[in-house]
N, C-alpha and C positions, 0 to 999 in steps of 0.2 A: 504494500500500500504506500503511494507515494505521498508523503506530506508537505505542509507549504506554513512557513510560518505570519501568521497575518502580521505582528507586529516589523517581519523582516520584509515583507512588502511594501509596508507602509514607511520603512525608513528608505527605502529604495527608491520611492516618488516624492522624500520630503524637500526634493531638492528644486522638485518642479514651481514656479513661479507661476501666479494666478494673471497669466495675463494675454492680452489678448492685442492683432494687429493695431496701430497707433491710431487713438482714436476712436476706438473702440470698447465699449465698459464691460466687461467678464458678465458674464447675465447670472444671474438668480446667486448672488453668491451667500446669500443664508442657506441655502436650501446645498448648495451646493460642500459646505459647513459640514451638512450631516454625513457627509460620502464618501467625504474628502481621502481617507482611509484606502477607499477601494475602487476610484473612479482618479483617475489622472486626470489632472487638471486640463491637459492637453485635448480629452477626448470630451467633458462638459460642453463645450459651447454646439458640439455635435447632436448633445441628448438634451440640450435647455430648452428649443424650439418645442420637442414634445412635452418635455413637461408644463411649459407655461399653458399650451393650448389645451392640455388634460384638464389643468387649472381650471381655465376658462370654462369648457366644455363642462364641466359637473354644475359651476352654477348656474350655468345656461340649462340643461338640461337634469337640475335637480336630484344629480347623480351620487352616486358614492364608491369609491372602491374599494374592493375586500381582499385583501393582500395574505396568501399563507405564508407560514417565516420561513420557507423554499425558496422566495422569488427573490432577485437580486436584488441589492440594497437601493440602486436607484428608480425600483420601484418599492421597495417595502420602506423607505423614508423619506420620499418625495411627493410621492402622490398618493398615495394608502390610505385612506381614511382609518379604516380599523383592519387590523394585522391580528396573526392569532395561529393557534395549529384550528385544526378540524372543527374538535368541540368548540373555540371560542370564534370561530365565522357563523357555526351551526346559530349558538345563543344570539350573536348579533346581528345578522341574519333575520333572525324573528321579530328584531327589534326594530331595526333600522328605522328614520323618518327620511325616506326617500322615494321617489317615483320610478329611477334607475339604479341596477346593483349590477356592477361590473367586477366579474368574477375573476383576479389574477392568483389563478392555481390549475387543476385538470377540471377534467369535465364533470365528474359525479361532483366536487364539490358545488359548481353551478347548477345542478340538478336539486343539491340538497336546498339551497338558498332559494331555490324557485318552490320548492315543495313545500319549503316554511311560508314564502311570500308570495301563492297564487297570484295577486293582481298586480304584482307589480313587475317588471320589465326586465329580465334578468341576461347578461350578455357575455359571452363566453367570448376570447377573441383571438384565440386560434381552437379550430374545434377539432384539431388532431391532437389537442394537447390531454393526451387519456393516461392510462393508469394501467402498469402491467398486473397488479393486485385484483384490481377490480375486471381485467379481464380474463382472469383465471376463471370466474364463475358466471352461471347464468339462471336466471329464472327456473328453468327447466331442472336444473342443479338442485337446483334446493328443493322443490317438488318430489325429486325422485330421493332425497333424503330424510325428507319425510315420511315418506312411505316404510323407509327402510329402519326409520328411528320412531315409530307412532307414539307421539304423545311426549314425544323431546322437543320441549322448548328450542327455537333458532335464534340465536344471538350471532346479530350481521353488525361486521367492521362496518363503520362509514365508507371504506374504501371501496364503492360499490356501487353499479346501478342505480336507478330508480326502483327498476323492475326486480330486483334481486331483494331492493329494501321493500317491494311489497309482498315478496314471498314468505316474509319474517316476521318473530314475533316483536324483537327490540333491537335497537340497533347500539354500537357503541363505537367509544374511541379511544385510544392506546391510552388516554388519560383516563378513562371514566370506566373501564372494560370490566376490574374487578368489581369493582360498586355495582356492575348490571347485573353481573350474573348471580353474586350474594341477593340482590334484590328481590329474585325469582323464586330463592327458598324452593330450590329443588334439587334432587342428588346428581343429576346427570343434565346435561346443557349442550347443544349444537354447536360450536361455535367457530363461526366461519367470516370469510375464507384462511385469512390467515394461520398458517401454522404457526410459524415463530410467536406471534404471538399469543396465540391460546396457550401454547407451551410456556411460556412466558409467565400468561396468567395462573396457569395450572399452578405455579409454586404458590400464589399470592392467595387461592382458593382451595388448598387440599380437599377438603371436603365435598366440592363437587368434582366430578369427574366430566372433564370436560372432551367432547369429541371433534376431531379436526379435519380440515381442509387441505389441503395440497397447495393453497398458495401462497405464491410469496412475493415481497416487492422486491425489482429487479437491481436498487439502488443498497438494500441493506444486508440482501441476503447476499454478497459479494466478503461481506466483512468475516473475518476469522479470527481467531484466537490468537494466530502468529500475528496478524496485525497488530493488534492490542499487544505483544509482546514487542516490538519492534519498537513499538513508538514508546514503549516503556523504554528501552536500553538506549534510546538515542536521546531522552528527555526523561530523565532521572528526578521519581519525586512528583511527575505530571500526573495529575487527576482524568479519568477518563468515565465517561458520560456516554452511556448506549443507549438505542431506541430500543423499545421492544420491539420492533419488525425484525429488530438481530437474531440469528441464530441463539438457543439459549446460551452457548457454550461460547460465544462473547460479551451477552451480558454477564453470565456468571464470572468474565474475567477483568469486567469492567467496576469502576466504585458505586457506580450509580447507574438507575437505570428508568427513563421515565419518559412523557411524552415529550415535545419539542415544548410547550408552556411551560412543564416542568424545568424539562434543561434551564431554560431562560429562568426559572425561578431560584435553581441550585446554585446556578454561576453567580446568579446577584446577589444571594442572600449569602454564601459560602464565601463567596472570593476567591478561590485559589490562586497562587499566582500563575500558573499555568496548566491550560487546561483541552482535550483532545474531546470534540464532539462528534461522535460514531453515528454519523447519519448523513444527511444531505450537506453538500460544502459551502452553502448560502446562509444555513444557520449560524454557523459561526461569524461570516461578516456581519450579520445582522444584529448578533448580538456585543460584538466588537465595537459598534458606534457607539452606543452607549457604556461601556466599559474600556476607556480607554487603555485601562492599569494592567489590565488581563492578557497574559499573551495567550493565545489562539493556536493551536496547532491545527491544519485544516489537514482531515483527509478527503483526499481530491476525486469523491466518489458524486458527482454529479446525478439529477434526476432530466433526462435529455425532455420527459413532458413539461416538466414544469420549466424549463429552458426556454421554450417556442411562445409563452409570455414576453414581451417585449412592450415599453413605452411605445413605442412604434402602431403596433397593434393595439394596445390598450385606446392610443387615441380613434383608429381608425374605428373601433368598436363604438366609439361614443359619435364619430361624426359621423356614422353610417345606419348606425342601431342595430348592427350586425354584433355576430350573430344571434339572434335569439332564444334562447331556449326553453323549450315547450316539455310538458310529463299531461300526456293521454290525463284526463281529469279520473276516471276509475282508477284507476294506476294511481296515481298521486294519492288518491284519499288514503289507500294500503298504506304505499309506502310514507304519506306524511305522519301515520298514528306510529308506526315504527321509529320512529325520528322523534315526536313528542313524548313518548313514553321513556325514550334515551334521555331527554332535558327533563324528563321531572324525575330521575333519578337522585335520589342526593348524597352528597359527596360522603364516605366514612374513614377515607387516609387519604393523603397527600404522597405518599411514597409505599414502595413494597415494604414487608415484614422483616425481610432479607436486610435491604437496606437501610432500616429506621433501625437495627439492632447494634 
């Protein structure tokens, strides 16, 4: 696993100078403040056109955008209204006060945001940008697991269809997964697709006996145990931070292990001084702007869907109204009670058992 260290980055462009042909004033340089990190100063004036017009465009058109902490920083601290892993787009999502909600993540999450927000206008803006997780299974899938498990509860990852979340009974997310399935108060649970992390949960749940899926996401199941060795011996002392989508036998070699809100919550509250986040390589820049003190060790395991997000696209999404996206209204009503049944869940740990010990 090759790593990259943020703060050796950032000393690499500190040399670069904010400025721009004579006569000329640097555009947005608050905005550009926040980035500054991870965006050379050289390449700003190329990405400031679409940000000011996103600007524009939302209050023109009543907009908002919903950033997962996947997408690059000069979308997740520029133009983002609210940022968040899964569950907290899911919650805000329902809340919104907006007439448009521009989805910058894959596609089931703008599925999800439209199935909280029937009437309002939801816009994906590259619609290849999908979900190797979520395409491991399908409606049909879970049908014929039912049949095969009668009268086992389905607990569906959010990393999923529409259609898949209305084949289910509740839906959940890498933050909230153990909380759903304790809530069922039943000895055995479906819980799909995900393997790593039902496996995952399984430690966090002994008591139920949880049945698995075959899928996995193509960004985390990549990660190994030797990784996590590696980046021990080359940064002695470093804390390291796994997603549950890991394999378990990286989390078990990691300190910690929780959803991307979490992560974001242990870096801040913890402080380590140096610290390796075993997921997507955008988290860590994003969490890097605000923690200057923190060095970052990135492993350079990219998500190429959530990649195909771009200012670029975000704006054309707003000045076009493309693309839209629609959930057959039968279909919705399923899979929206799957998804509200997931939010009226309530919290009973913040962290594994494993890890709080």
């Amino acid at each position: 696993m090759l790593t990259l260290s943020i703060k050796e980055t950032a000393m690499s462009q500190a040399g670069s100078a904010l400025r721009e042909p004579a006569g000329r004033a640097f555009p947005l340089p608050d905005l550009y403040e926040r980035v500054s990190r991870h965006v050379p100063s050289i390449e700003w004036p190329a990405l400031a056109p679409d940000v000011e017009a996103i600007l524009r465009l939302k209050r023109e058109r009543n907009a908002v955008v919903l950033a997962h902490n996947y997408q690059a920083p000069e979308i997740f601290h520029t133009v983002a209204d609210i940022v968040g892993d899964s569950l907290a787009l899911a919650r805000e999502a329902a809340r919104v006060d907006a007439d448009v909600i521009v989805l910058a993540g894959v596609h089931f999450m703008a599925e999800t945001a439209k199935l909280l927000n029937p009437r309002k206008t939801v816009l994906m803006p590259d619609m290849a940008a999908g979900c190797s997780l979520a395409d491991s299974i399908t409606a049909a899938d879970v049908r014929a697991l039912r049949a095969k498990y009668p009268g086992v509860p389905v607990v569906t990852y959010v990393n999923t269809s529409a259609a898949v979340k209305a084949e289910s009974d509740v839906c959940c997310t890498s933050g909230n997964a153990a909380d759903v399935v304790r809530a069922l108060g039943v000895p055995r649970v479906l819980m799909i697709p995900d393997e790593f992390l039902a496996r995952n949960v399984q430690q966090q749940v002994p008591e139920v006996e949880l049945l698995t899926w075959a899928g996995h996401c193509e960004v985390h199941e990549r990660f190994t145990p030797a990784d996590i060795a590696e980046v021990r011996d080359s940064y002695p002392g470093i804390t390291v931070i796994a997603h549950p989508e890991c394999p378990p036998e990286v989390v078990d070699a990691s300190d910690f292990s929780g959803s991307t809100a979490m992560m974001m919550n242990y870096v801040t509250e913890k402080r380590p001084s140096q610290v390796v986040l075993v997921t997507e390589c955008s988290m860590a820049d994003n969490i890097a702007v605000a923690n200057p003190d923190i060095e970052f060790i990135k492993p350079c395991n990219l998500c190429p869907h959530m990649k195909r997000i771009s200012l670029r696209n975000i704006r054309q999404a707003l000045e076009t109204m493309t693309h839209e996206i629609t959930v057959e209204e039968g279909l919705a009503e399923r899979a929206r009670l799957a998804v509200e049944r997931m939010l009226a869940v309530k919290p009973t740990q913040t962290v594994s058992p494993r890890q709080a010990a």
